[in-house]
C-alpha positions as CSV (number, residue, x, y, z in Angstrom):
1,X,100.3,137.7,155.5
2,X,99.5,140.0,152.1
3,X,95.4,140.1,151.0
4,X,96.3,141.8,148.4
5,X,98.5,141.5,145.1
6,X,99.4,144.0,142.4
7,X,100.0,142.3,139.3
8,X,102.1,144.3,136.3
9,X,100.8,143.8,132.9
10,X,103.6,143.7,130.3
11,X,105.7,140.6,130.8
12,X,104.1,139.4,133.6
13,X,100.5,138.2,132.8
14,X,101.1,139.0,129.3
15,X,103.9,136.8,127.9
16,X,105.9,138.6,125.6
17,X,109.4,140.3,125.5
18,X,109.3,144.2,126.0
19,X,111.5,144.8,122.9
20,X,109.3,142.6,120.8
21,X,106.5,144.1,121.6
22,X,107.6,147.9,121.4
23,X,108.9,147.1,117.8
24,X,105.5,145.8,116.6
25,X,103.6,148.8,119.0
26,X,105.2,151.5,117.0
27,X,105.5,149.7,113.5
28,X,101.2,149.7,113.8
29,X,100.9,153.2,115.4
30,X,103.2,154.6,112.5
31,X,101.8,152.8,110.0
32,X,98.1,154.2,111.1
33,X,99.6,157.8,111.6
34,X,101.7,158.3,108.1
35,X,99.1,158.7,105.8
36,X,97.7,161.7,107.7
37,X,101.3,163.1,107.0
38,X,103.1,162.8,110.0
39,X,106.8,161.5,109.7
40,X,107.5,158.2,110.9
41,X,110.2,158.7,112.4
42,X,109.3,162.0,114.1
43,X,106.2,160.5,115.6
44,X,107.9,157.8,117.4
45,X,110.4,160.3,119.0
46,X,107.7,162.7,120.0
47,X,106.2,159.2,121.6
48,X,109.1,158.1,123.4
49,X,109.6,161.9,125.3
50,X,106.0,162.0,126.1
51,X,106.7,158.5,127.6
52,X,110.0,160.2,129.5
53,X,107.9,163.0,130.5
54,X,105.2,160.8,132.0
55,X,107.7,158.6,134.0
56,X,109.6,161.7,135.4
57,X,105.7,163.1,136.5
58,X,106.1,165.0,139.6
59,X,102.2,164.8,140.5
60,X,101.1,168.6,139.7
61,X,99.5,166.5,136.6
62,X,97.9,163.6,135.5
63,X,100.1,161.3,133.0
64,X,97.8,161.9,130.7
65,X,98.2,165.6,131.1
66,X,101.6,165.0,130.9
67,X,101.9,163.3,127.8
68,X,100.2,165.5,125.3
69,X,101.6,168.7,127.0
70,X,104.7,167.0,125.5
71,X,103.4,165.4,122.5
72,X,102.1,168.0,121.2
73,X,104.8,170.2,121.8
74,X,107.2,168.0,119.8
75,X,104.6,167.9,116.6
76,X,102.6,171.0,117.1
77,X,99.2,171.7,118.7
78,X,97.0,170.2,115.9
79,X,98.7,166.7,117.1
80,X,96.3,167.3,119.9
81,X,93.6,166.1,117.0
82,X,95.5,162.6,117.2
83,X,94.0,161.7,120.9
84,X,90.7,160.3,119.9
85,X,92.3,158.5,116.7
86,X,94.8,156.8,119.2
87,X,92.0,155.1,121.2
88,X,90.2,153.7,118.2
89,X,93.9,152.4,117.3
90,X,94.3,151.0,120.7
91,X,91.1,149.9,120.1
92,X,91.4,148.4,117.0
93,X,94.7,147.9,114.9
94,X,96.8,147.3,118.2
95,X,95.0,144.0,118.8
96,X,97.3,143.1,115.9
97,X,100.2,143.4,118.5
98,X,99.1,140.1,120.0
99,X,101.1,138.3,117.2
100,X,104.5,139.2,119.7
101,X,102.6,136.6,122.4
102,X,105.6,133.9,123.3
103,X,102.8,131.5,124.2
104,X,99.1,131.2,124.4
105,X,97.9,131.7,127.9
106,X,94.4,132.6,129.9
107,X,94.9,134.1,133.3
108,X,91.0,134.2,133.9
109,X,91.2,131.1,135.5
110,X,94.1,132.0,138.6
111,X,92.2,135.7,138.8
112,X,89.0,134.7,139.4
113,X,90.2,131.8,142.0
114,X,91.8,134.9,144.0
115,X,89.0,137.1,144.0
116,X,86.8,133.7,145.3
117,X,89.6,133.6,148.3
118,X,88.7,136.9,148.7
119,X,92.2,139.3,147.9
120,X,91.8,142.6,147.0
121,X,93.4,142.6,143.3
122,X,95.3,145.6,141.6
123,X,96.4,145.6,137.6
124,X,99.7,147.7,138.4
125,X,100.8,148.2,134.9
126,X,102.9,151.0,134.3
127,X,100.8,153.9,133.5
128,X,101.4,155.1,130.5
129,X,99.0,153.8,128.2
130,X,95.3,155.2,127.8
131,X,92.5,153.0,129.5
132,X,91.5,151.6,125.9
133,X,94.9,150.0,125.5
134,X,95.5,148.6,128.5
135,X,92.1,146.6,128.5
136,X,93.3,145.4,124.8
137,X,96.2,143.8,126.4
138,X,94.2,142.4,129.3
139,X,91.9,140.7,126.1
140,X,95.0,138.9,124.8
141,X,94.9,136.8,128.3
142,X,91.2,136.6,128.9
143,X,90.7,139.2,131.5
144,X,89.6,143.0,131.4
145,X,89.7,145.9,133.6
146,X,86.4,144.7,135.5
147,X,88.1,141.8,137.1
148,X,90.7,144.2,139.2
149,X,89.7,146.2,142.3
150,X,92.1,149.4,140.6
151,X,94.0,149.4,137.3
152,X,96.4,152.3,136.6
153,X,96.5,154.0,133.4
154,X,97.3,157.7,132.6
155,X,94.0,158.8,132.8
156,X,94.1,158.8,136.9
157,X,98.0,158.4,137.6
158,X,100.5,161.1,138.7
159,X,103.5,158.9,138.8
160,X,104.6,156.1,137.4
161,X,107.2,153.5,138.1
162,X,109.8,153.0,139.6
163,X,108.8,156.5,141.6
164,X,107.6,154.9,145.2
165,X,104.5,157.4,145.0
166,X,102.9,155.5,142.3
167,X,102.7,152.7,144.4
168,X,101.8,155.0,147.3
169,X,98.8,156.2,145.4
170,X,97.9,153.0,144.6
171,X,97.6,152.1,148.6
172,X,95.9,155.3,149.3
173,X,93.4,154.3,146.6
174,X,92.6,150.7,147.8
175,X,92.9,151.7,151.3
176,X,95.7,149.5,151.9
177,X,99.0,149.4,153.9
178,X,102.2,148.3,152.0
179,X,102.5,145.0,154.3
180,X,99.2,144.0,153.4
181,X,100.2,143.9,149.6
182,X,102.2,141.4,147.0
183,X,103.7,143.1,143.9
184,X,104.4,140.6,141.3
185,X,106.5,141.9,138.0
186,X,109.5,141.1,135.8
187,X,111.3,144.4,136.1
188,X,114.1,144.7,139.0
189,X,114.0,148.1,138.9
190,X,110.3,149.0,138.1
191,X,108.4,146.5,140.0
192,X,110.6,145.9,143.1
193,X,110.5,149.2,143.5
194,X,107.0,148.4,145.8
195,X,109.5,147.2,148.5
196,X,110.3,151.0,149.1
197,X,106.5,151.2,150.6
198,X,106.7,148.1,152.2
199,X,104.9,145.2,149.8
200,X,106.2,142.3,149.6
201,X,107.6,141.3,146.1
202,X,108.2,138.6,143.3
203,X,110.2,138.7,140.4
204,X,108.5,137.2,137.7
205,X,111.4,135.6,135.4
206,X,109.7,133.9,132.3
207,X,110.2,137.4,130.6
208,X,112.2,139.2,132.5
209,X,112.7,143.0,131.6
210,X,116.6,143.4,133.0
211,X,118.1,146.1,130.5
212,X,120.8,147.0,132.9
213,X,121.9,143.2,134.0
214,X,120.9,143.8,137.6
215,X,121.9,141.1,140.3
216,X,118.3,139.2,140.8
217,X,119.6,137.2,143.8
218,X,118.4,139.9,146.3
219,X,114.3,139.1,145.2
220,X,112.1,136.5,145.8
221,X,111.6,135.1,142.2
222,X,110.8,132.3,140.1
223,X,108.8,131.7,136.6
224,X,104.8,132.1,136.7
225,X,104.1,128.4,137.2
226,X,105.9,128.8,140.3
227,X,103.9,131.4,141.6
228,X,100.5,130.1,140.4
229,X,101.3,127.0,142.2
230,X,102.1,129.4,145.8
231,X,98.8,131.5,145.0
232,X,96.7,128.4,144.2
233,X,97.6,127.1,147.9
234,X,96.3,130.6,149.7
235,X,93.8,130.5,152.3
236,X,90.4,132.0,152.1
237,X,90.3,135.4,153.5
């Protein structure tokens, strides 16, 4: 029996489709980012290989690290100048974003019933977003970083997913084994990938992130509803 669960972020408690929300991300980071004269087009490229970099991370460095080694490669070391603007964007103009929510929803309500119960609770969204926009997102649903035992984010990740070591870390980090976890998540590849260290698993459907068209037969799965109504029947711990 699992006294713990992971929950991913993107598609999962926040109900959106991946490629809907990517299009919006980029179309307010670039629209923030031209007037200081960097190329549209350009800037979203240098994005997406400091995103590549980050999920091919080997551990010598944090994402973070990672990503504007990268970044700054692609648009020059002044781009290094951009990190503190791109927090007060995450912080700001990204809440704009929100607009790509499918439907209105406030996940403060199952979260804090499974803290009562007593479960250990872990926000296991992929870490490639700073700190300041990941707790944006958590707004949008009526939680924040405070109500999760560990959230990921670059800042303190050396992997990301699918790698099995990310979730490794995140069991070393909560003092966990993997058959005391549940991951829950709407990516077959990414999120199931915590079977490798042995968590149990759920595929989270409503919004499912299946680019590849992956059988989903082999996971336990369902839509959310279906799994608030198995986590609403869990026993104290």
């Amino acid at each position: 029996m699992f006294n713990t669960i992971l929950f991913d972020l993107d598609g999962t408690l926040v109900p959106f489709l991946q490629e809907e929300f990517v299009h919006s991300y980029f179309k307010a980071l670039v629209r923030r980012l031209t007037p200081m004269g960097y190329d549209g087009e350009r800037l979203v490229q240098a994005l997406w290989k400091g995103v590549d970099a980050m999920v091919d991370n080997d551990g010598a460095l944090t994402n973070r690290q990672v990503f504007w080694e990268v970044f700054t490669r692609e648009l020059g070391v002044q781009a290094l100048a951009l990190e503190s603007i791109l927090d007060d964007f995450y912080a700001r103009e990204f809440d704009g974003v929100r607009a790509v929510l499918r439907e209105n929803v406030d996940r403060s309500g199952l979260i804090r019933f499974l803290r009562e119960q007593g479960y250990t609770l872990v926000l296991a969204t992929n870490p490639v977003f700073p700190a300041v926009a990941v707790e944006t997102r958590l707004h949008w649903v009526g939680l924040a970083g405070t109500d999760f035992d560990w959230v990921t984010t670059y800042e303190n990740s050396r992997s990301s997913k699918p790698n099995p070591a990310y979730y490794w870390d995140i069991l070393a980090r909560i003092g966990k084994q993997g058959g005391e976890c549940l991951m829950v998540g709407n990516n077959p590849v990414d999120d199931m990938a915590a079977r490798e260290v042995g968590m149990e698993v759920y595929l989270a459907t409503d919004y499912l992130e299946n680019p590849n068209g992956l059988p989903l037969d082999v996971w336990p799965g369902g839509s959310f509803r279906e799994l608030e109504a198995r986590l609403a029947s869990l026993p104290k711990i």
